[in-house]
Backbone as JSON, one array per atom type, in Angstrom:
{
  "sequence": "XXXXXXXXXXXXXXXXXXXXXXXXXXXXXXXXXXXXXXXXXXXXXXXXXXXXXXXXXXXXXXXXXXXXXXXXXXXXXXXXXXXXXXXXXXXXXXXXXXXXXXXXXXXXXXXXXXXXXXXXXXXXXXXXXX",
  "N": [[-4.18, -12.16, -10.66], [-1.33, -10.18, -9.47], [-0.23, -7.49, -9.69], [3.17, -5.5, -10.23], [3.66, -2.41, -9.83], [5.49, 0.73, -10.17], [6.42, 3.61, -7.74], [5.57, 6.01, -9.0], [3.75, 5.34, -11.5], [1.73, 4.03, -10.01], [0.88, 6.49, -9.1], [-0.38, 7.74, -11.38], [-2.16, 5.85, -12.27], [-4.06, 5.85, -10.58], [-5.07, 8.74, -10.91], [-5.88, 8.52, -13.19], [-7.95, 6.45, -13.01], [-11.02, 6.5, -11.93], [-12.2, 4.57, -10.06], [-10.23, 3.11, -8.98], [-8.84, 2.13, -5.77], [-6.48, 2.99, -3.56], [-4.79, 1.28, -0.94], [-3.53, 1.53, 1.98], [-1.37, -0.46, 3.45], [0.41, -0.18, 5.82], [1.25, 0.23, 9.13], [-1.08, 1.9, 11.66], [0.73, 4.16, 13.2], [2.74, 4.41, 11.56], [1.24, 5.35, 9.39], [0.09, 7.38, 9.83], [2.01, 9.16, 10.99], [4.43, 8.88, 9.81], [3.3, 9.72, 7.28], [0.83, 9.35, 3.8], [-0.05, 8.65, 1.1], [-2.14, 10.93, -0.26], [-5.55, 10.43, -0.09], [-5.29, 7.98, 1.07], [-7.1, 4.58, 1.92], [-6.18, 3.45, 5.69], [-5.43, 0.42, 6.25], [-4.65, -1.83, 8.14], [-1.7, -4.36, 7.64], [-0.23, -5.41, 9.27], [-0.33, -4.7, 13.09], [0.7, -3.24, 15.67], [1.38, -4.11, 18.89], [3.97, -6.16, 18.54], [3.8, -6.53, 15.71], [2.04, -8.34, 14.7], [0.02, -10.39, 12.5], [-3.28, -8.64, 11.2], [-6.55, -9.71, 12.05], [-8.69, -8.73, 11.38], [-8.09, -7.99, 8.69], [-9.39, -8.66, 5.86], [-11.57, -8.61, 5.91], [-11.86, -6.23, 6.51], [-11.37, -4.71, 4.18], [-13.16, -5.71, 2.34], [-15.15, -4.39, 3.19], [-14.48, -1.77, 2.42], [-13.8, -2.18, -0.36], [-16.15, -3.14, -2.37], [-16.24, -4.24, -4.76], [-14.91, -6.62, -6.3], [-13.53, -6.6, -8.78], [-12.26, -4.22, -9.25], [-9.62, -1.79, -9.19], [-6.85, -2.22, -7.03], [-4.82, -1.05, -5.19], [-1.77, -1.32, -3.11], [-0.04, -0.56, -0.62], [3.19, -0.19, 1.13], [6.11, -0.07, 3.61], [8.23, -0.91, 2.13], [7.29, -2.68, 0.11], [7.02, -5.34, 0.82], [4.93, -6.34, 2.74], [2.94, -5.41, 1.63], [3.24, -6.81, -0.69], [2.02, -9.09, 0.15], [-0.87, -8.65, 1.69], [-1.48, -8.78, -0.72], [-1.02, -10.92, -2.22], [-3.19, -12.19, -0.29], [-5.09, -11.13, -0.78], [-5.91, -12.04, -3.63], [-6.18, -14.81, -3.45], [-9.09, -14.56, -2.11], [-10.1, -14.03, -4.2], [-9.94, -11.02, -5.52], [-9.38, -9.07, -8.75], [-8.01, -7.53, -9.78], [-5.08, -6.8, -8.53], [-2.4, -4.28, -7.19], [0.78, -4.46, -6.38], [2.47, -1.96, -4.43], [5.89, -1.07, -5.62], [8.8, -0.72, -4.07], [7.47, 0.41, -2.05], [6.36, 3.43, 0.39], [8.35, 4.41, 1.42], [10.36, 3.23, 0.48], [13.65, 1.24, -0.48], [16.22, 0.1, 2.15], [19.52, 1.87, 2.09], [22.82, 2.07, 1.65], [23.84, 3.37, 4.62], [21.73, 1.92, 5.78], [19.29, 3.89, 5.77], [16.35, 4.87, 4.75], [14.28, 5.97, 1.77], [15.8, 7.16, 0.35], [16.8, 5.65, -1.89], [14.48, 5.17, -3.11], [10.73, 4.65, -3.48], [7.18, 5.81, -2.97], [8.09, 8.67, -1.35], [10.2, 9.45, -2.01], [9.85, 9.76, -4.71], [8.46, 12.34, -5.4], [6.28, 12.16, -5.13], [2.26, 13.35, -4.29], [2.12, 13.95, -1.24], [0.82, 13.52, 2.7], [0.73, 14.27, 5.82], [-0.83, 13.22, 9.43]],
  "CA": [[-2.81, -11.81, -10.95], [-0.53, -9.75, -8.63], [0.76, -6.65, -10.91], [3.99, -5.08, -9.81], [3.79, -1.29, -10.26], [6.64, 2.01, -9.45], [5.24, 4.87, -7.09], [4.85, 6.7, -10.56], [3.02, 4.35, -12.3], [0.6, 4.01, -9.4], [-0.05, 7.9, -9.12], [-0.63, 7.94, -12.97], [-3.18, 4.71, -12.72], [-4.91, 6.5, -9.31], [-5.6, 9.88, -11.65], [-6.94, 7.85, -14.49], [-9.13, 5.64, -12.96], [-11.71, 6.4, -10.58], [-12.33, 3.09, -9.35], [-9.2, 2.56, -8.43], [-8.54, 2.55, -4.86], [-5.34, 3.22, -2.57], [-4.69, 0.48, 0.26], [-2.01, 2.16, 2.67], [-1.81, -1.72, 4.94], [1.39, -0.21, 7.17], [0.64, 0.36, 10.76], [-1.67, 3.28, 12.23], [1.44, 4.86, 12.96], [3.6, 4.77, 10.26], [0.15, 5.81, 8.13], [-0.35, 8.76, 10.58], [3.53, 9.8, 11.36], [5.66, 9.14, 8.48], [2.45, 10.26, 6.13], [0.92, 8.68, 3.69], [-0.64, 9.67, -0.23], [-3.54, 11.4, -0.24], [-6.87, 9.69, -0.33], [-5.26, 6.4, 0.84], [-7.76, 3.86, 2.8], [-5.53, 2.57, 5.83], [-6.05, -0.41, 6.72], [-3.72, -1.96, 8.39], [-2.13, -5.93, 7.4], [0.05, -6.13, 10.33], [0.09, -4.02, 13.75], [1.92, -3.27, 16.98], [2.6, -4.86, 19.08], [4.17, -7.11, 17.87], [3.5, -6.43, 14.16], [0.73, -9.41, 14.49], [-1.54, -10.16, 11.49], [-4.7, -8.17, 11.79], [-7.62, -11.23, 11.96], [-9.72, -8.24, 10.38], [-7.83, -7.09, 7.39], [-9.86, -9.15, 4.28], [-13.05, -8.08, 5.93], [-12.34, -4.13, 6.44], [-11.07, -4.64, 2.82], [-14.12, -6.39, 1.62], [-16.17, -2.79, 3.5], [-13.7, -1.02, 2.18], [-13.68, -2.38, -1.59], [-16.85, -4.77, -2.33], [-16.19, -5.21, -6.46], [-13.7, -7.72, -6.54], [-12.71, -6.4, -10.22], [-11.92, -2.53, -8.9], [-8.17, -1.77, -9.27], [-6.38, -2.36, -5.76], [-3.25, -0.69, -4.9], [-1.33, -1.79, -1.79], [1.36, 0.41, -0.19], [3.57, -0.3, 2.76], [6.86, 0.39, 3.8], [8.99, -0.59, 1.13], [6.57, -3.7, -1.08], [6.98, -6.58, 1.16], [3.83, -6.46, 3.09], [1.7, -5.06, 0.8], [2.75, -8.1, -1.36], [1.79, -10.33, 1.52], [-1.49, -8.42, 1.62], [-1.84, -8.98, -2.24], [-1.54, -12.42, -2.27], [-4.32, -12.89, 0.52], [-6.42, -10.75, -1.24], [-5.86, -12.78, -4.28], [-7.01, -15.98, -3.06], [-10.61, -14.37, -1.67], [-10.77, -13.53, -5.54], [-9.75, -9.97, -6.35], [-8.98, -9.83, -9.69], [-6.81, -6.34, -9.92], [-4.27, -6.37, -7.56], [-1.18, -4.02, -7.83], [1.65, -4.28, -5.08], [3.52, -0.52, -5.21], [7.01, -1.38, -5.38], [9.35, 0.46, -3.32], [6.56, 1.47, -1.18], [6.15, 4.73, 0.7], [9.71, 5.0, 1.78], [11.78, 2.39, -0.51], [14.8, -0.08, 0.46], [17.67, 0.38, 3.06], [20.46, 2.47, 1.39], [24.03, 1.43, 2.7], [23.84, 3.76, 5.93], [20.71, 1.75, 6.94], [18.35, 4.61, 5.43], [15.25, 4.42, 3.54], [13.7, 7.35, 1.29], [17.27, 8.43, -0.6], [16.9, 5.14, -3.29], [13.15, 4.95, -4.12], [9.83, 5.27, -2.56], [6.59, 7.05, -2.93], [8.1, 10.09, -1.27], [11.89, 9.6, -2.97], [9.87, 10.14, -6.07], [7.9, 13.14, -5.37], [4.6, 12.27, -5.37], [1.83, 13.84, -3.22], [1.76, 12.99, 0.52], [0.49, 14.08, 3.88], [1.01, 13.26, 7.5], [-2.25, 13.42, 10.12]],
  "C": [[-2.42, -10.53, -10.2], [0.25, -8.57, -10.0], [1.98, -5.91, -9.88], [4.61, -3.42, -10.38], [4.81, -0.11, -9.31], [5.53, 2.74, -9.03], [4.8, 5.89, -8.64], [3.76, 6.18, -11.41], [1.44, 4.45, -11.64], [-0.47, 5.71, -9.42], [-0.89, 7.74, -10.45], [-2.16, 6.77, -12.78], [-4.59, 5.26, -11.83], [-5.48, 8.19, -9.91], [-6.4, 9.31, -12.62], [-8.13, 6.98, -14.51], [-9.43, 5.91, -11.69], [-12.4, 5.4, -9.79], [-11.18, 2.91, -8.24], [-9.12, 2.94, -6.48], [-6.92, 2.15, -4.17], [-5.42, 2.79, -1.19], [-3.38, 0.85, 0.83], [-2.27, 0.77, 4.08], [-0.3, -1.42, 6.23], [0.56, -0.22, 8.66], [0.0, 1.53, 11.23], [-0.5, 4.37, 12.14], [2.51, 5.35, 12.09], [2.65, 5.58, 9.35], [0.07, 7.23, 8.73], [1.2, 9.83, 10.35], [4.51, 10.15, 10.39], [4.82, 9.58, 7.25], [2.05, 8.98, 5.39], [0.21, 9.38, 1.97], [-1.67, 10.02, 0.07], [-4.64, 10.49, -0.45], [-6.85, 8.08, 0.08], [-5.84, 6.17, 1.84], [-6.38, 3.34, 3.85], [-6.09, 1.57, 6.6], [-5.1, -1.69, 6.69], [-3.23, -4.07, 8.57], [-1.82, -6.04, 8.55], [-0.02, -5.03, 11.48], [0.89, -4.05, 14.83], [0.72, -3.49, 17.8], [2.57, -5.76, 18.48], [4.29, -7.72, 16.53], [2.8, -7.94, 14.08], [-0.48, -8.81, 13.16], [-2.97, -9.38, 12.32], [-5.44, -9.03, 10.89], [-8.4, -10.6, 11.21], [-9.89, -8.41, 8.77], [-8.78, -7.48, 6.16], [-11.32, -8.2, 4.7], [-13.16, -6.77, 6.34], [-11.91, -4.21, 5.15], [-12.24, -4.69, 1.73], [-15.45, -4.92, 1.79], [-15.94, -2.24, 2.13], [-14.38, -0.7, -0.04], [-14.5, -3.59, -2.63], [-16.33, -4.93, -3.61], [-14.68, -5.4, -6.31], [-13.17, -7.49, -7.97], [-12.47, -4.75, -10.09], [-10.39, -2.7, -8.54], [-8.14, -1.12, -7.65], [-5.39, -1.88, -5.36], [-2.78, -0.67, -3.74], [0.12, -1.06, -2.04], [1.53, 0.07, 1.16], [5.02, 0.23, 2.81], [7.65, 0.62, 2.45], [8.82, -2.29, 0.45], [6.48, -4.23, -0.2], [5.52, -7.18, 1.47], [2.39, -6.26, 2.56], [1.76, -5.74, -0.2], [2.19, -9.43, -0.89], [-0.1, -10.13, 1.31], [-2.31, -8.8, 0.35], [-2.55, -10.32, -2.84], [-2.85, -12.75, -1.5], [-5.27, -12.34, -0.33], [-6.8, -11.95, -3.24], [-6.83, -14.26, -4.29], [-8.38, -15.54, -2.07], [-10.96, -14.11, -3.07], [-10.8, -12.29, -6.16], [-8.89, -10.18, -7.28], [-7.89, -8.79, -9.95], [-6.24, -5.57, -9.12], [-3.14, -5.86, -7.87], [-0.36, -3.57, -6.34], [2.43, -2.9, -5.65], [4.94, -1.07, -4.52], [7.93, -0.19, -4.95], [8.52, 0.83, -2.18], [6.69, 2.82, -0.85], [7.8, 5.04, 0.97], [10.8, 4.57, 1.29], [12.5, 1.61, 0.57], [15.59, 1.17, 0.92], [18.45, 0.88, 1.94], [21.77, 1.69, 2.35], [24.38, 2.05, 3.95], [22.51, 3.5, 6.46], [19.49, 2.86, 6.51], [17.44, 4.54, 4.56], [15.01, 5.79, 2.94], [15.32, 7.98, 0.54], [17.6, 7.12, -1.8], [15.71, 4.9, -3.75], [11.79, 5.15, -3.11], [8.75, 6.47, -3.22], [7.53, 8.31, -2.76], [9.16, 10.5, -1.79], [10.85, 10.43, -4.26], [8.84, 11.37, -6.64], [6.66, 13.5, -5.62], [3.93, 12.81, -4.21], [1.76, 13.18, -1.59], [1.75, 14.3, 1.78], [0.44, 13.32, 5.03], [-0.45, 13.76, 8.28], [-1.89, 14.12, 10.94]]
}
Protein backbone atom coordinates (compact mmCIF):
# COMPACT_ATOMS: atom_id res chain seq x y z
CA UNK A 1 0.00 0.00 0.00
CA UNK A 2 1.07 3.43 -1.38
CA UNK A 3 0.50 6.02 1.71
CA UNK A 4 0.01 9.60 0.72
CA UNK A 5 1.80 11.88 3.21
CA UNK A 6 2.25 16.28 3.51
CA UNK A 7 6.00 17.56 3.68
CA UNK A 8 5.08 17.86 7.50
CA UNK A 9 3.94 14.67 8.12
CA UNK A 10 6.99 13.18 6.43
CA UNK A 11 9.55 15.32 8.54
CA UNK A 12 7.61 14.25 11.73
CA UNK A 13 7.65 10.30 10.55
CA UNK A 14 11.68 10.82 9.41
CA UNK A 15 12.43 12.13 13.31
CA UNK A 16 10.49 9.31 14.81
CA UNK A 17 11.61 6.52 13.07
CA UNK A 18 15.01 5.56 12.44
CA UNK A 19 14.42 3.14 9.85
CA UNK A 20 12.80 5.24 7.88
CA UNK A 21 14.55 6.34 4.91
CA UNK A 22 14.33 9.53 2.50
CA UNK A 23 14.23 8.70 -1.40
CA UNK A 24 14.91 12.19 -3.17
CA UNK A 25 14.17 10.18 -7.13
CA UNK A 26 14.34 13.91 -9.01
CA UNK A 27 17.26 14.37 -11.26
CA UNK A 28 21.06 14.86 -10.10
CA UNK A 29 20.41 18.31 -10.75
CA UNK A 30 17.42 19.35 -9.36
CA UNK A 31 18.77 17.14 -6.08
CA UNK A 32 22.07 19.15 -6.22
CA UNK A 33 20.72 22.81 -7.44
CA UNK A 34 17.34 23.42 -6.22
CA UNK A 35 18.46 21.40 -2.79
CA UNK A 36 17.10 18.81 -1.29
CA UNK A 37 16.19 17.63 2.78
CA UNK A 38 18.84 16.65 4.62
CA UNK A 39 19.94 13.07 4.79
CA UNK A 40 17.98 12.28 1.58
CA UNK A 41 19.38 9.13 -0.58
CA UNK A 42 19.18 10.44 -4.33
CA UNK A 43 18.50 8.25 -6.49
CA UNK A 44 17.29 9.23 -9.35
CA UNK A 45 13.69 7.60 -11.25
CA UNK A 46 14.03 9.58 -14.31
CA UNK A 47 17.15 11.60 -15.82
CA UNK A 48 18.37 14.00 -18.48
CA UNK A 49 18.40 13.82 -21.20
CA UNK A 50 15.56 13.27 -21.97
CA UNK A 51 14.08 12.58 -18.51
CA UNK A 52 14.44 8.65 -19.55
CA UNK A 53 13.62 5.97 -16.93
CA UNK A 54 16.75 5.02 -15.11
CA UNK A 55 17.06 0.90 -16.02
CA UNK A 56 18.92 1.05 -12.50
CA UNK A 57 16.55 2.66 -10.13
CA UNK A 58 14.86 -0.72 -8.22
CA UNK A 59 18.34 -2.05 -7.93
CA UNK A 60 20.25 1.16 -6.38
CA UNK A 61 17.04 1.11 -4.24
CA UNK A 62 17.27 -2.49 -3.33
CA UNK A 63 21.50 -1.28 -2.18
CA UNK A 64 20.11 1.46 -0.94
CA UNK A 65 17.12 -0.08 1.24
CA UNK A 66 17.38 -4.11 1.47
CA UNK A 67 14.26 -4.65 4.24
CA UNK A 68 11.40 -4.49 2.16
CA UNK A 69 9.26 -3.54 5.44
CA UNK A 70 11.56 -0.19 6.30
CA UNK A 71 9.44 2.99 5.85
CA UNK A 72 10.17 4.53 2.25
CA UNK A 73 9.64 8.07 1.53
CA UNK A 74 9.78 9.30 -2.08
CA UNK A 75 10.24 13.00 -2.95
CA UNK A 76 10.31 14.66 -6.31
CA UNK A 77 9.28 17.70 -7.75
CA UNK A 78 5.87 18.14 -6.86
CA UNK A 79 4.41 13.94 -6.11
CA UNK A 80 4.03 12.74 -9.55
CA UNK A 81 7.18 10.85 -10.02
CA UNK A 82 7.82 9.82 -6.82
CA UNK A 83 4.30 8.19 -7.13
CA UNK A 84 5.48 6.53 -10.30
CA UNK A 85 8.53 5.41 -8.32
CA UNK A 86 6.12 4.10 -5.52
CA UNK A 87 4.15 2.05 -7.47
CA UNK A 88 7.29 0.20 -9.05
CA UNK A 89 8.61 -0.24 -5.86
CA UNK A 90 5.39 -1.70 -4.78
CA UNK A 91 5.18 -4.44 -7.13
CA UNK A 92 9.04 -5.76 -6.22
CA UNK A 93 7.23 -6.00 -2.70
CA UNK A 94 7.95 -3.06 -0.44
CA UNK A 95 5.53 -2.99 2.00
CA UNK A 96 5.87 0.86 3.43
CA UNK A 97 5.73 3.12 0.79
CA UNK A 98 4.89 6.88 1.35
CA UNK A 99 4.69 9.25 -1.80
CA UNK A 100 5.41 13.07 -0.22
CA UNK A 101 2.75 15.03 -1.62
CA UNK A 102 3.51 18.31 -2.94
CA UNK A 103 7.01 17.32 -3.20
CA UNK A 104 10.08 19.50 -2.74
CA UNK A 105 8.70 22.48 -4.52
CA UNK A 106 4.71 21.86 -4.81
CA UNK A 107 2.19 22.61 -7.85
CA UNK A 108 2.24 25.47 -10.51
CA UNK A 109 0.61 28.59 -8.91
CA UNK A 110 -1.30 30.74 -11.60
CA UNK A 111 1.95 32.71 -12.78
CA UNK A 112 3.45 29.28 -13.70
CA UNK A 113 5.44 29.17 -10.23
CA UNK A 114 6.09 26.45 -7.92
CA UNK A 115 7.18 26.85 -4.08
CA UNK A 116 4.42 29.84 -3.12
CA UNK A 117 1.33 26.92 -2.71
CA UNK A 118 3.02 23.92 -1.02
CA UNK A 119 6.15 21.97 -1.05
CA UNK A 120 8.82 20.71 1.22
CA UNK A 121 10.46 24.11 1.13
CA UNK A 122 6.86 26.26 1.02
CA UNK A 123 6.50 24.59 4.35
CA UNK A 124 9.67 25.25 6.06
CA UNK A 125 11.23 22.27 6.59
CA UNK A 126 15.03 21.66 6.63
CA UNK A 127 16.89 21.71 3.29
CA UNK A 128 20.26 22.09 1.65
CA UNK A 129 21.70 22.57 -1.77
CA UNK A 130 25.35 20.75 -2.72
Amino acid sequence: MIENLNPKQCWELLQQNPQAVLIDVRTAIEHSFVGHPPGAVHIAWKEFPGMQSNPDFIEQLKQTVPDKTAPVLLLCRSGQRSLAAAQALEAEGYQHLINIVDGFEGPLDDNKHRGTLGGWRYEGLPWEQS
